[in-house]
N, C-alpha and C positions, 0 to 999 in steps of 0.2 A: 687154331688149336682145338683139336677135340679129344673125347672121352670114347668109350665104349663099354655102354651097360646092356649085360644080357639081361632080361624079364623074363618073369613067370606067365607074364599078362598075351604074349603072343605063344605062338605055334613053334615047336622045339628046334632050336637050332637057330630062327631069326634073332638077330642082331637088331639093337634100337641105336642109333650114333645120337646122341647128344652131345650140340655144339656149346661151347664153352667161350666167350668173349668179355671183352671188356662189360664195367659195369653198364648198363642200360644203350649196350650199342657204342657206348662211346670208347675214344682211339685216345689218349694220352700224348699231350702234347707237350715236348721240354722246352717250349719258346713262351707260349701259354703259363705254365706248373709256374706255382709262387712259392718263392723264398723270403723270410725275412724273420728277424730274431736278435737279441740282444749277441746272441753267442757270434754276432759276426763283426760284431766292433771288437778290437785291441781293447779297449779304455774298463769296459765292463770284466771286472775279474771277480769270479763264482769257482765254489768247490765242484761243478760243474757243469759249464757254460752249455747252453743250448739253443737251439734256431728251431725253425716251425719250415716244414715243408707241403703246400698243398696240389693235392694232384689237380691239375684242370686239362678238360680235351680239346681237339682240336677247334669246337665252335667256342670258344670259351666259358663252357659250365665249368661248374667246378665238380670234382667226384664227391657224392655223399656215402658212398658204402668205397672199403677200400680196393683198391686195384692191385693186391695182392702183398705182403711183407716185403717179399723182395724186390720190389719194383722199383725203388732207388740203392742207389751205392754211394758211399761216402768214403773218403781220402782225405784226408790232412797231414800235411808235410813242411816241415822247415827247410824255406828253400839255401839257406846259411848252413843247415848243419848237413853233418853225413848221417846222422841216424834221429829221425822225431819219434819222442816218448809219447805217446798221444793214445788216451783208448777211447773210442768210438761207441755207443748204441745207438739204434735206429728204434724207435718206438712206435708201431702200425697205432693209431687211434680207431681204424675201423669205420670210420669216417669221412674217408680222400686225404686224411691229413696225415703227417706225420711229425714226432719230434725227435729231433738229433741231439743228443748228447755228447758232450767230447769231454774228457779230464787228464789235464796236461800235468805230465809228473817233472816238469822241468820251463823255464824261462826263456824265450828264445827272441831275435831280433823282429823276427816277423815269423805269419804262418800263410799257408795257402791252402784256404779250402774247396774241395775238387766235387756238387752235386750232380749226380748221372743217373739217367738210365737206359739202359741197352748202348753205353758205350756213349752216350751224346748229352753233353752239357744240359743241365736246366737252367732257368732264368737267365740269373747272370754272372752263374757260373765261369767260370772258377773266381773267388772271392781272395782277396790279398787283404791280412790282417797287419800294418805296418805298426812295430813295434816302437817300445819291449812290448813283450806281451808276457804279463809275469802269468805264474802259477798259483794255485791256491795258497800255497807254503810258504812264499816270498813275502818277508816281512816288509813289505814298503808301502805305509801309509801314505795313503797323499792327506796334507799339510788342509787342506784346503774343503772342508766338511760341505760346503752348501754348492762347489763346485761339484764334488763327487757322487750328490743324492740330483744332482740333475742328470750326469751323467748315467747313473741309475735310472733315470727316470721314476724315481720316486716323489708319489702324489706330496703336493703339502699341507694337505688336512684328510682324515683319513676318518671319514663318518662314523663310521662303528667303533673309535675310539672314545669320541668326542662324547657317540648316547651311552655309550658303559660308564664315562666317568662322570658324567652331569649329574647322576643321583651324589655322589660329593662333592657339592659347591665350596666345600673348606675342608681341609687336609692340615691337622695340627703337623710337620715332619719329626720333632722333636720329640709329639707326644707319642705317636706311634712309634715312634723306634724305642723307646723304650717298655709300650706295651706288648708290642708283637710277642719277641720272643719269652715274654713270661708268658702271654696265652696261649701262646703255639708252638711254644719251643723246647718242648719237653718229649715230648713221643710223637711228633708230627715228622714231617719231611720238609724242614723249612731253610734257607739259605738267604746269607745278607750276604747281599754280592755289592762292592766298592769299584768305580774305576776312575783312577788317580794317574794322570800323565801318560794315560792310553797303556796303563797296566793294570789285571784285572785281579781283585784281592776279593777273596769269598773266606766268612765265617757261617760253618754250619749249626745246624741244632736240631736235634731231634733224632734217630733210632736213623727212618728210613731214608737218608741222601743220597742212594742211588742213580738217582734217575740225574741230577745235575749234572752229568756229565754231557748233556745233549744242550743245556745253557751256555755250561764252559765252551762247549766248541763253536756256536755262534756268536758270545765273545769274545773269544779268541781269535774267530776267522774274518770277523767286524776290524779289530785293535790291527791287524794285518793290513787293512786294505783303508781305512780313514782315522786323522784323530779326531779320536772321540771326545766328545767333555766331561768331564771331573760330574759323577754321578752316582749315586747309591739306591737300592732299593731290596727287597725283601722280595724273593720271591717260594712260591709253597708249590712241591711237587706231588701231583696225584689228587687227582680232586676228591676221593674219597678218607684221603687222611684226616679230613677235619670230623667229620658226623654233621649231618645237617643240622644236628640242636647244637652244636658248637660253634657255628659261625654267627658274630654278631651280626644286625643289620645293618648296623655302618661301615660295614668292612668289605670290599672285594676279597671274593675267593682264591683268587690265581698270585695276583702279582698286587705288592701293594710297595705305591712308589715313595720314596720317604724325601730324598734334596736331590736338587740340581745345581752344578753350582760354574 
């Protein structure tokens, strides 16, 4: 593939052909090219699921600048139904990589995911997701919490949790929930949120509660997909609602956890 750029730099009329090729010489290989990503298990259910695509060439580098937006093609199909609700993004990182988004508007037995490009399968393409494979929307908890955070592959201790909350080595729950919303609960943006039999019960306080509608919907899309346990906490939206001379020193700014239970 080439270009053709006329210059000022030569004599009127010549032509300069600049050749255009892959990145650094290199040929793109769909035997080579890696795929892999949560978004290709059935089990892992997201508002919307995603896989990681990286370009590599035929000597097995991998691409570090990209090898163009449209260089792969994605297809997902319900090989059960007559028609899949399914929308698609391809995300170029710019990088050799890329990330595939899909958001399923429906529940289906199974899916088939089809990566290509110039018409020829990558890795190990085409992928069979064997079902159900529900949708963000499908209210079906699994029963089963510590099965379901494996199946996540979620860490079980999570560092930067642990050094934020070591400055409180003792948490009255009883005392703070009663202090909170008299010190903050008046012109602040603050929310006691309850979840009781993986249903999720919020009391507000304060002027500005706007923004919780971005908490409601990660527990609500949480209460969807695991039961949760019976747990309460306070949380303050907008880190500039307090005033820095308003925030005690024993207190987290963001979220402060009151029971677990």
């Amino acid at each position: 593939m080439f270009s053709l750029w006329p210059t000022c730099c030569l004599p009127w009329g010549t032509i300069l052909l600049v050749l255009w090729g892959p990145a650094g010489g290199s040929q793109l290989s769909p035997e080579n090219t890696l795929v892999w990503g949560p978004g290709l298990r059935a089990d892992v259910v997201l508002p919307a699921r995603y896989f990681y695509v990286q370009a590599v060439d035929t000597e097995g580098k991998r691409f570090t600048v990209s090898p163009g937006e449209n260089a792969f093609q994605v297809k997902i199909t319900a090989p059960d139904e007559q028609f899949t609700r399914v929308g698609v993004q391809i995300l170029d990182r710019k990088d050799g990589s890329f990330i595939v988004r899909y958001r399923m508007y429906a529940s289906y037995k199974s899916l088939k995911i089809e990566v290509q490009t110039k018409d020829k399968h990558i890795a190990k393409s085409p992928y069979t997701l064997k079902g159900p494979v529900y949708h963000e929307n499908c209210d079906c908890p699994q029963e089963d919490s510590t099965a379901w955070l494996e199946e996540m592959s979620c860490p079980q201790v999570i560092p930067q949790i642990q050094r934020d909350l070591s400055q409180f080595p003792v948490v009255d729950p009883d005392q703070i929930a009663k202090e909170i919303p008299q010190r903050f609960g008046q012109r602040q943006s603050l929310c006691h949120y309850t979840i009781k039999d993986n249903k999720v019960y919020i009391k507000t306080h304060g002027e500005h509660v706007g923004f919780r509608i971005f908490m409601d919907a990660i527990l609500l899309s949480l209460t969807r997909k695991v039961k949760m346990p019976d747990v309460e906490f306070f949380c303050q939206f907008g880190r500039l609602a307090f005033g820095e001379e308003e925030i005690p020193s024993g207190y987290p700014s963001h979220i402060f956890l009151v029971r677990i239970h």
